[in-house]
NUSE-635236 format. One record per residue (C-alpha): x, y, z. Coordinates in steps of 0.5 Angstrom, whole numbers, padded with zeros to 4 digits, always signed. Layout:
XYZ
...
//
This chain:
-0121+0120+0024
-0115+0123+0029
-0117+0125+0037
-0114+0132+0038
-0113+0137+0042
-0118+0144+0042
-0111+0148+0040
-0108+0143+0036
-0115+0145+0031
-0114+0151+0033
-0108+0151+0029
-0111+0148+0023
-0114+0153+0021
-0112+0158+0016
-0112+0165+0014
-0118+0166+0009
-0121+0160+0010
-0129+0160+0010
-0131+0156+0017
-0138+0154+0018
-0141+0153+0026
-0146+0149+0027
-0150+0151+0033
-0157+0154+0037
-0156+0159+0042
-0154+0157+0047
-0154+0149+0045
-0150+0146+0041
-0144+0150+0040
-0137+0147+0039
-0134+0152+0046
-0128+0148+0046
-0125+0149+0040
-0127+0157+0038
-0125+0159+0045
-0118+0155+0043
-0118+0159+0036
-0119+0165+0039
-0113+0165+0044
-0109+0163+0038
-0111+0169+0035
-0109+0173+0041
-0102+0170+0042
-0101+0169+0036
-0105+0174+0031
-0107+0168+0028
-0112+0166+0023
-0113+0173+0020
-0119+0175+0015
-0123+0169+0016
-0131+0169+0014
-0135+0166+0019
-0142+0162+0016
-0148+0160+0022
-0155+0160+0020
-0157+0160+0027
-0156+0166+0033
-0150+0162+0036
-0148+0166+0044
-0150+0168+0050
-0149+0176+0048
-0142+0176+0051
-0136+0172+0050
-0139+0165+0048
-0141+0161+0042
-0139+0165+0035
-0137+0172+0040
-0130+0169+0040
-0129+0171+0032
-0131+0178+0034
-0124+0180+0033
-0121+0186+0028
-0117+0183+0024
-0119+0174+0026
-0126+0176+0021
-0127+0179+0015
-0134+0177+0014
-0140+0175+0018
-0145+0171+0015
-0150+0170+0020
-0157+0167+0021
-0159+0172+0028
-0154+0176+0031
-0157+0178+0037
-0153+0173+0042
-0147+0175+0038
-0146+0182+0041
-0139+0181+0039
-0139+0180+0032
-0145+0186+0032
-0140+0190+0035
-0135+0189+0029
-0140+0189+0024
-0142+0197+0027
-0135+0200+0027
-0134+0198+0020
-0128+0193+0021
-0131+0186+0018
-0137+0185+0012
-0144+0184+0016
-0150+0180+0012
-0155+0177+0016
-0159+0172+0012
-0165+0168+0014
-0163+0163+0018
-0168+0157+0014
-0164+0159+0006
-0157+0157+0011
-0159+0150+0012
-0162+0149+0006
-0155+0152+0003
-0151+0147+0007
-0154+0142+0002
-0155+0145-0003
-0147+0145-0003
-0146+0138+0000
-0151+0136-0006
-0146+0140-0011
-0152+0145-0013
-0151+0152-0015
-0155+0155-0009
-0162+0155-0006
-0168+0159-0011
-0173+0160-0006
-0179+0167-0004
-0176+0166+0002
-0173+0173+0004
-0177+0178-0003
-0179+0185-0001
-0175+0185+0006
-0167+0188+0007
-0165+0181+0004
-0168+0183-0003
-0162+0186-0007
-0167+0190-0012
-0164+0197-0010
-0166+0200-0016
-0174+0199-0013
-0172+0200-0006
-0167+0204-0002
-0170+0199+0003
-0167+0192+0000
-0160+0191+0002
-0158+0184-0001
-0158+0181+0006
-0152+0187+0008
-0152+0190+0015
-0147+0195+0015
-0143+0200+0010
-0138+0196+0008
-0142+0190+0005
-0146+0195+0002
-0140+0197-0002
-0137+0190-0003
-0144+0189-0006
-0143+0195-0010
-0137+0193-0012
-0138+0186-0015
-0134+0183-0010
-0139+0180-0006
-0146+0177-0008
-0149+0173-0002
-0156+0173-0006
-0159+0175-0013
-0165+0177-0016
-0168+0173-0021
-0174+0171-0025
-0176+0165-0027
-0183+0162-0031
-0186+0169-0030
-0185+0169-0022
-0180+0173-0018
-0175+0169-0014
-0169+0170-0009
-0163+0165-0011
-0157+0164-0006
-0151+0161-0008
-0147+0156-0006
-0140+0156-0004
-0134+0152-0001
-0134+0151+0006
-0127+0150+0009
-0128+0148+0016
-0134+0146+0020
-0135+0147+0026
-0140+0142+0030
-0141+0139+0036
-0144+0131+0038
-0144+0127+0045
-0139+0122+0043
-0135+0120+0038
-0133+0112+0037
-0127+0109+0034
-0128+0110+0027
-0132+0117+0028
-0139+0116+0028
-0142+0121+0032
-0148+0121+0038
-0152+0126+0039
-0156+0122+0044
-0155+0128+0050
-0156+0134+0046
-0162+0138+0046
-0163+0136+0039
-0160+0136+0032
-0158+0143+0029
-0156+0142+0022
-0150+0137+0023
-0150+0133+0018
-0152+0136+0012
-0145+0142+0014
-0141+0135+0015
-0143+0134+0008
-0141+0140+0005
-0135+0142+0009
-0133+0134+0006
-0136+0135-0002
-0131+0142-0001
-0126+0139+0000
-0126+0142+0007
-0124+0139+0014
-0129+0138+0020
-0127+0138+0027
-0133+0135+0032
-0133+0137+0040
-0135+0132+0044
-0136+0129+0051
-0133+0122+0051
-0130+0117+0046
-0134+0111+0047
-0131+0104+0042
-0138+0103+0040
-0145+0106+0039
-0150+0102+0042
-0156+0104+0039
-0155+0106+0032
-0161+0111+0031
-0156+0116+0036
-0153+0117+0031
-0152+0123+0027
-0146+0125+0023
-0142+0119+0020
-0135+0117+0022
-0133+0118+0014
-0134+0125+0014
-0131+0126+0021
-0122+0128+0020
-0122+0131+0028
-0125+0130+0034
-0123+0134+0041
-0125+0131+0047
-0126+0137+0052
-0124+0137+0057
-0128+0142+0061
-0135+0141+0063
-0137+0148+0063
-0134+0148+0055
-0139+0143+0054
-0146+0144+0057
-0153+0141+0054
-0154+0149+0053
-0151+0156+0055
-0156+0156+0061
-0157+0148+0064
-0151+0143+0064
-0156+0137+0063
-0164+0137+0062
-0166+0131+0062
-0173+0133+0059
-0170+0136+0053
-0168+0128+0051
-0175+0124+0054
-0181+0124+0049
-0186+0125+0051
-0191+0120+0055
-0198+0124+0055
-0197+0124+0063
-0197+0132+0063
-0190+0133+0064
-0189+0138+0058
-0193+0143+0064
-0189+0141+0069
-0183+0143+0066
-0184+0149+0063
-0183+0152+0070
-0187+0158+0074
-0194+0160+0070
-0193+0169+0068
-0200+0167+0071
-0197+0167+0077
-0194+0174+0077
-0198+0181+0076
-0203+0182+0071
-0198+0187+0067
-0198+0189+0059
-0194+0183+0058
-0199+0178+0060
-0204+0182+0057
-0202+0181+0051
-0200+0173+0051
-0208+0173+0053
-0210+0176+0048
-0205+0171+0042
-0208+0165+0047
-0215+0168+0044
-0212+0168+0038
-0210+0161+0038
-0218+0159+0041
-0221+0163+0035
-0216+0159+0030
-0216+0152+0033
-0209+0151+0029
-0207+0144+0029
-0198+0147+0029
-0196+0152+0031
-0189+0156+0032
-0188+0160+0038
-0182+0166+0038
-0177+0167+0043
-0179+0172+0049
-0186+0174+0050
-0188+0169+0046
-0186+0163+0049
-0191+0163+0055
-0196+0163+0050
-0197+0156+0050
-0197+0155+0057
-0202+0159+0058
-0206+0157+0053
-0206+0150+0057
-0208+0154+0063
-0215+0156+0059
-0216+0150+0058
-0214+0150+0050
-0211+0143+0047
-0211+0140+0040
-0204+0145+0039
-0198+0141+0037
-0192+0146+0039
-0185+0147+0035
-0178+0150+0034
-0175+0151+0029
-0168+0147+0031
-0173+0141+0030
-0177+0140+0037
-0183+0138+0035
-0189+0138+0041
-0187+0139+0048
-0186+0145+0052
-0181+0150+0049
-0175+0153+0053
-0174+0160+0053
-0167+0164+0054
-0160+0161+0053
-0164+0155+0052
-0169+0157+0047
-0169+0152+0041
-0170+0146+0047
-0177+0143+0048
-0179+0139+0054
-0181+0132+0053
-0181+0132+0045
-0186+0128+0042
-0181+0128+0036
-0174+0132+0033
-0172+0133+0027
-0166+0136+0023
-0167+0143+0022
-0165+0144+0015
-0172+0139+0015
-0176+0143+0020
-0175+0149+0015
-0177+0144+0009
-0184+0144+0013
-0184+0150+0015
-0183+0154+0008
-0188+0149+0005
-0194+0152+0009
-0194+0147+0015
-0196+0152+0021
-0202+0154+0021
-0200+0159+0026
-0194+0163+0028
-0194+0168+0035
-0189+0172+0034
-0185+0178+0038
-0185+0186+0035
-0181+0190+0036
-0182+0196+0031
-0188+0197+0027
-0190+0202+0021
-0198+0204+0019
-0196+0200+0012
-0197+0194+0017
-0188+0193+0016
-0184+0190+0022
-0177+0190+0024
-0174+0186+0029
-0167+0185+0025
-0163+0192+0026
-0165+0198+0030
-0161+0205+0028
-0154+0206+0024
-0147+0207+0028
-0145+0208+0035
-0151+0206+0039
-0154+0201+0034
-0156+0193+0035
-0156+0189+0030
-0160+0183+0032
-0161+0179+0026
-0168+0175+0023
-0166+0168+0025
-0172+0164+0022
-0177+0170+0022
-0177+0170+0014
-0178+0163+0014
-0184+0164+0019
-0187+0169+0017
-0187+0169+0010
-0190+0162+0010
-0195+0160+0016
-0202+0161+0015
-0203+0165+0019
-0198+0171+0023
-0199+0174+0029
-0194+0179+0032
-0194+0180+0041
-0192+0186+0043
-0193+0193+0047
-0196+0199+0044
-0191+0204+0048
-0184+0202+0051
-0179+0204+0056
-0183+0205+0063
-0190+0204+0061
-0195+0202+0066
-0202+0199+0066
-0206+0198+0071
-0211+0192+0070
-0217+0189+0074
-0225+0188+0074
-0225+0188+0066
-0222+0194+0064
-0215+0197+0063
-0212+0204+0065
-0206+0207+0063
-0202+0208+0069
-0195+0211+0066
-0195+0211+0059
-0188+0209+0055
-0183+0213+0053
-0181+0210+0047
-0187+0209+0040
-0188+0203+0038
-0191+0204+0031
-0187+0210+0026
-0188+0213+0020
-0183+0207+0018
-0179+0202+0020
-0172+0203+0020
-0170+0195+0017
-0175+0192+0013
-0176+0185+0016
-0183+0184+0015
-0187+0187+0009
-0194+0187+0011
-0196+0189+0005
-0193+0184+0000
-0195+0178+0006
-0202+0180+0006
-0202+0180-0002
-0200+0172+0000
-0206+0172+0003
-0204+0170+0010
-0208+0173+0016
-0203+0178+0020
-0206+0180+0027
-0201+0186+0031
-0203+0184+0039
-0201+0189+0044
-0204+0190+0050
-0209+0196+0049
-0211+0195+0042
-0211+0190+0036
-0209+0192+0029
-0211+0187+0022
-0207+0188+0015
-0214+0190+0012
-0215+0193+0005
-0214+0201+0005
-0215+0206+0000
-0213+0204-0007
-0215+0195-0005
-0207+0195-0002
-0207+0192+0005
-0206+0197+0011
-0204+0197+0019
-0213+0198+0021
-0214+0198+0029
-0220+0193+0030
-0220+0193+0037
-0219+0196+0044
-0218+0195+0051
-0224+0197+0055
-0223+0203+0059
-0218+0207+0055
-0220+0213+0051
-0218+0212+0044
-0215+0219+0041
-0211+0219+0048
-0209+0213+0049
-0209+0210+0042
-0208+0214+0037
-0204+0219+0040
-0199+0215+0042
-0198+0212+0034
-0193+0217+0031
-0196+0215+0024
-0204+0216+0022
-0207+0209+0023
-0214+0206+0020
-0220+0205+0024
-0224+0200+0022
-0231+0202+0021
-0234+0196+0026
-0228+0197+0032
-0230+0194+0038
-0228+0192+0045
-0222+0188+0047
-0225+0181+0051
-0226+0184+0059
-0223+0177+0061
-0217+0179+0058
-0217+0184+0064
-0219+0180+0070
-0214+0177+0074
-0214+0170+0075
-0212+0164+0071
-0217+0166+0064
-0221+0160+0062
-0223+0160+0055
//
């Protein structure tokens, strides 16, 4: 192991190189060295034509984290598990100047093991019937995991292949490839003499050790961030990555280059287990009790209903709407729920924005690519989750919205993985967006000013979530919004269908329901009401 400086591993970097970055939004991320290598590029033109690997969203949907790879000419190819904070890289990938693949980000965890293990890849469901499936000829929907134009023709082409089809003892399956890791990028709090890293002030684990590995059985370097240089560890379970698979270690220099997420220097809370006193409440800051009773909180009333109806023993929240669901489930007076992250957390109080992937007062954190071992095994019992396009098959699209200039790619992160292996699946979300206003008290909802924008089209425009082929899994799907609930529900022909089985008192079903669907929705025959408490302003208590 060799201490270095941020640009003295900048310059170890060579054009062509496959370079791996550990990292979970806003947590985690080696900042010193990619803005380093950044800045060689743009004094240097150097290094060129490079393919960037992460499996988790890596930024803060500006200039940091992997947004410093967003530059014509430094990256050719971008594989990456979310996209969303990577606005850089997105930007690229939507001028045609790179090949964009957006891949679940479980299977990219998976993958480094795999190719630290010397296997040839990853064989898994995860991923079947949605853009990630490459089988084109069934589906013009099944892009093989490629966002823009140009990895669609290096796919066509033979000349990339991120992930195949395959049958095997009469089932269908994905198969994702190894390959060679030249360079991983990762980051730890401190490093001693021989190389041992600590993560004892990180927010938790990401995938440290199994990208270590791969980038060492490659043949490949790795180069750690840390925060200081210690002679030795004192307490050996901090340790995360062995000293035997570390070659650099850069020593930053600048705080802000090193803070425990994009968004908090230090919180202490995201390192201290859980004591059973009620901190994980405290520290989730102010309720969305406390604000008014819009759409927004309507609708995590509704998904803590949810949570009552199923008493689930684990459960995944999703970034954004989602998240406060488990505080208010408190405030209901619902317990028994064990909260987790896909970045490892488990229990505790989720965080939310640039330090989403943190959990306040943890009862345990595990490594990701383990995380997602149980998560794809069925271990969650309920998953709550955030929608953002909806068609009348029941489809969701939270992945990439429109072609060309004005497009967004946001990515499905570990959204595949969840969804296509929890025992039950519920989607947040409004029916209408863009100025909608709602007006709710004594039990009872009116729409105020309705929203510009339709949630449920005639068809998703990326296929992120196939309602029908999950539904055939046999898992419960349920779509939340504020004024109506839908179910995955047998239609004509015994195929699962989008079926409107609730409706919030007071509004009038065609105007307000149906109309503002731009596709024919089911009604189900036994359509009731949606909970008047859902309507009442308060704290609700279940």
């Amino acid at each position: 192991m060799k201490v270095i400086t941020a640009r003295e591993a900048a310059a170890l970097v060579q054009d062509g190189w496959t370079v791996a970055s550990a990292g979970f939004v806003g947590a985690g991320h080696a900042e010193a060295v990619t803005e380093a290598l950044e800045q060689r590029f743009l004094q240097e033109g150097l290094p060129r034509d490079l393919t960037l690997v992460y499996s988790a969203g890596q930024g803060d949907r500006g200039a940091r984290g992997v947004n410093h790879f967003g530059n014509a000419g430094m990256t050719a190819t971008v594989v990456g598990g979310h996209w969303r904070s990577a606005t850089r890289l997105a930007t690229l990938a939507l001028a045609e100047q790179c090949e964009g693949y957006n891949l679940p980000q479980g299977v990219l965890t998976h993958l480094y093991r795999a190719i630290a293990g010397g296997k040839p890849g990853v064989m898994t469901r995860i991923g079947l019937h949605t853009f990630v499936d490459p089988r084109t000829a069934q589906d013009a929907r099944y892009h093989g995991g490629a966002v823009n134009q140009r990895a669609r023709r290096a796919i066509a082409e033979g000349k990339a292949c991120w992930v195949d089809a395959v049958d095997f003892r009469g089932d269908e399956y994905l198969f994702y490839p190894s390959f060679p890791i030249d360079c991983a990028l990762i980051r730890c709090t401190a490093a001693d003499a021989r190389g041992n890293l600590s993560t004892h002030r990180e927010a938790f684990h990401h995938e440290l050790l199994a990208l270590a590995q791969a980038a060492h059985n490659s043949g490949g370097i790795v180069i750690a961030q840390v925060e200081s240089l210690v002679d030795h560890h004192e307490i050996l379970q901090a340790i995360h990555v062995p000293g035997i698979l570390v070659d650099y270690v850069v020593v930053c220099d600048n705080p802000a280059n090193h803070q425990m997420t994009f968004a908090e220097a230090f919180n202490p809370a995201y390192v201290t287990p859980w004591q059973g006193e009620g901190t994980a409440e405290d520290a989730a800051g102010p309720s969305p009790e406390a604000g008014p009773l819009d759409a927004r909180t309507i609708v995590q009333r509704r998904a803590v209903m949810e949570l009552a109806r199923r008493a689930p023993r684990v459960v995944n929240l999703g970034v954004g709407m989602p998240a406060a669901v488990g505080m208010l489930a408190h405030q209901a007076g619902l317990h028994g729920f064990t909260l987790t992250v896909e970045a490892g957390p488990i229990g505790g109080t989720p965080a939310d924005g640039l330090s989403f992937g943190a959990s306040a007062y943890p009862e345990a954190v595990v490594d990701q690519p383990a995380q997602f071992d149980f998560y794809e095994g069925g271990g969650i019992d309920l998953a709550i989750l955030g929608l953002a396009e909806l068609d009348g098959k029941g489809n969701v699209n939270v992945s990439k919205f429109g072609e060309g200039e004005g497009a967004l790619i946001a990515g499905v992160g570990g959204f595949i993985n969840i969804t296509q292996s929890a025992r039950a699946v519920v989607f947040m979300g409004t029916l209408t967006a863009g100025g909608l206003e709602v007006r709710a008290g004594d039990g009872s909802l009116r729409i105020v000013r309705e929203g510009r924008v339709k949630k449920i089209v005639p068809e998703v425009s990326h296929l992120s979530f196939n309602g029908p082929y999950v539904a055939s899994l046999g898992i419960p799907v349920v779509y939340i919004t504020e004024r109506a609930v839908f179910e995955m529900r047998p239609g004509e022909g015994g195929e699962a269908r989008l079926t409107l089985v609730e409706i919030a008192p007071g509004v009038d079903l065609q105007r307000d329901v149906l109309d503002q669907c731009a596709t024919p929705v089911a009604v189900a025959p036994d359509l009731r009401e949606m909970d008047a408490r859902l309507f009442q302003a308060g704290t609700m208590r279940l």
